[in-house]
C-alpha positions as CSV (number, residue, x, y, z in Angstrom):
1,X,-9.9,-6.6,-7.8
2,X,-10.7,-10.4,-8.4
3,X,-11.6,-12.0,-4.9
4,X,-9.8,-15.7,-6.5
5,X,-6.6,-13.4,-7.1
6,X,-6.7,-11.8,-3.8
7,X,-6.8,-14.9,-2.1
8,X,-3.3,-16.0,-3.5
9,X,-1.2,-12.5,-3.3
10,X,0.8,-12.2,-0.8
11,X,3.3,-9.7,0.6
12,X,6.7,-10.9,-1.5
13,X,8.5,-10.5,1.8
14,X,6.8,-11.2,4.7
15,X,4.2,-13.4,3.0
16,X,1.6,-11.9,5.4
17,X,-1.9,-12.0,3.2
18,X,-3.3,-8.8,1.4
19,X,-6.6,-6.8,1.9
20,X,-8.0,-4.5,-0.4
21,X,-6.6,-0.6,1.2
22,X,-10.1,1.0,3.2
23,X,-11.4,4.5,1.8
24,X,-10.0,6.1,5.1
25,X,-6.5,4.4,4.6
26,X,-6.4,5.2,1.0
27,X,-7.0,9.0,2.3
28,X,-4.4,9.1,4.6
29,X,-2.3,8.0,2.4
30,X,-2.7,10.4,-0.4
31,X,-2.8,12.9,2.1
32,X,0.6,12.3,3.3
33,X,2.0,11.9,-0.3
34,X,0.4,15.2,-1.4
35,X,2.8,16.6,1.7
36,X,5.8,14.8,0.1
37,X,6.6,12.8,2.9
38,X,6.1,9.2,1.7
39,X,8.8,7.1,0.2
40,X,8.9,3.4,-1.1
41,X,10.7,0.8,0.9
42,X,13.8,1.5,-1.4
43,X,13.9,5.4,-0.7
44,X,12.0,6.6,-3.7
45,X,9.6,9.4,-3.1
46,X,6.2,8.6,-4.1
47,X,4.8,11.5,-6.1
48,X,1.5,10.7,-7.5
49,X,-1.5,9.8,-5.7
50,X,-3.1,6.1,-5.4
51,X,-6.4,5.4,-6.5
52,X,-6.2,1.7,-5.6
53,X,-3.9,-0.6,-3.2
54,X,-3.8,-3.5,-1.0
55,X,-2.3,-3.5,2.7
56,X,-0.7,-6.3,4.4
57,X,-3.0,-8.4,7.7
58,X,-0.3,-7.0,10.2
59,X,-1.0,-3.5,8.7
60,X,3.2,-2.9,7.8
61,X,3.0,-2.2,3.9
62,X,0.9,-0.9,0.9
63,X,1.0,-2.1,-2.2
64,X,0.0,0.0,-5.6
65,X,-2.4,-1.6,-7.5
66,X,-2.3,0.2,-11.2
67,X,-4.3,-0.1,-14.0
68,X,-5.9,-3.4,-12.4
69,X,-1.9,-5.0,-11.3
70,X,-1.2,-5.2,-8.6
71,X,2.7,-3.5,-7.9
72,X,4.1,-6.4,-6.1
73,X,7.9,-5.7,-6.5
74,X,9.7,-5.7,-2.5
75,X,11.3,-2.0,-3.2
76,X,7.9,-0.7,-4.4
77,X,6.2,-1.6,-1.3
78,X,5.0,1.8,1.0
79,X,5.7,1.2,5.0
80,X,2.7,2.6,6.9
81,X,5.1,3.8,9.9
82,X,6.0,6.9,7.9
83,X,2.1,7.9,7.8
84,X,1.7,9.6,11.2
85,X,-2.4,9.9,10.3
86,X,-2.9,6.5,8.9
87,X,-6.4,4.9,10.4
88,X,-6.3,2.5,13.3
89,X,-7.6,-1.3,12.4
């Protein structure tokens, strides 16, 4: 992702900055969603896996990032309580 637009994303909600999702994290997270136990912030279950995302400073929510865009819509947003295995800072 382009460093100039990572540096002006922000979460749409809580406006906490963005970091590019770790290798570890990005694991964990399509380990839980291959167990069908991740959902979006509005409910939705999330089905396929994520190659890419971004992760709020405070650690709280993921973000998609497809084909290059980033998915910054509030109700597509993945809270990172619901992953029981997800990585420590």
């Amino acid at each position: 992702m382009d460093k100039r637009l990572l540096d002006i994303l922000c979460c749409p909600v809580s406006k906490m900055p963005l970091r590019p999702l770790g290798k570890r994290e990005l694991d964990a997270l399509n380990d839980a969603i291959a167990t069908g136990k991740v959902d979006t912030v509005a409910g939705a279950p999330v089905r396929e896996r994520v190659g890419e995302a971004l992760l709020t400073t405070d650690r709280k929510v993921i973000y998609r990032v497809e084909d290059g865009i980033p998915v910054m819509l509030p109700e597509e947003g993945i809270g990172t309580l619901q992953l029981s295995g997800f990585p420590a800072a």
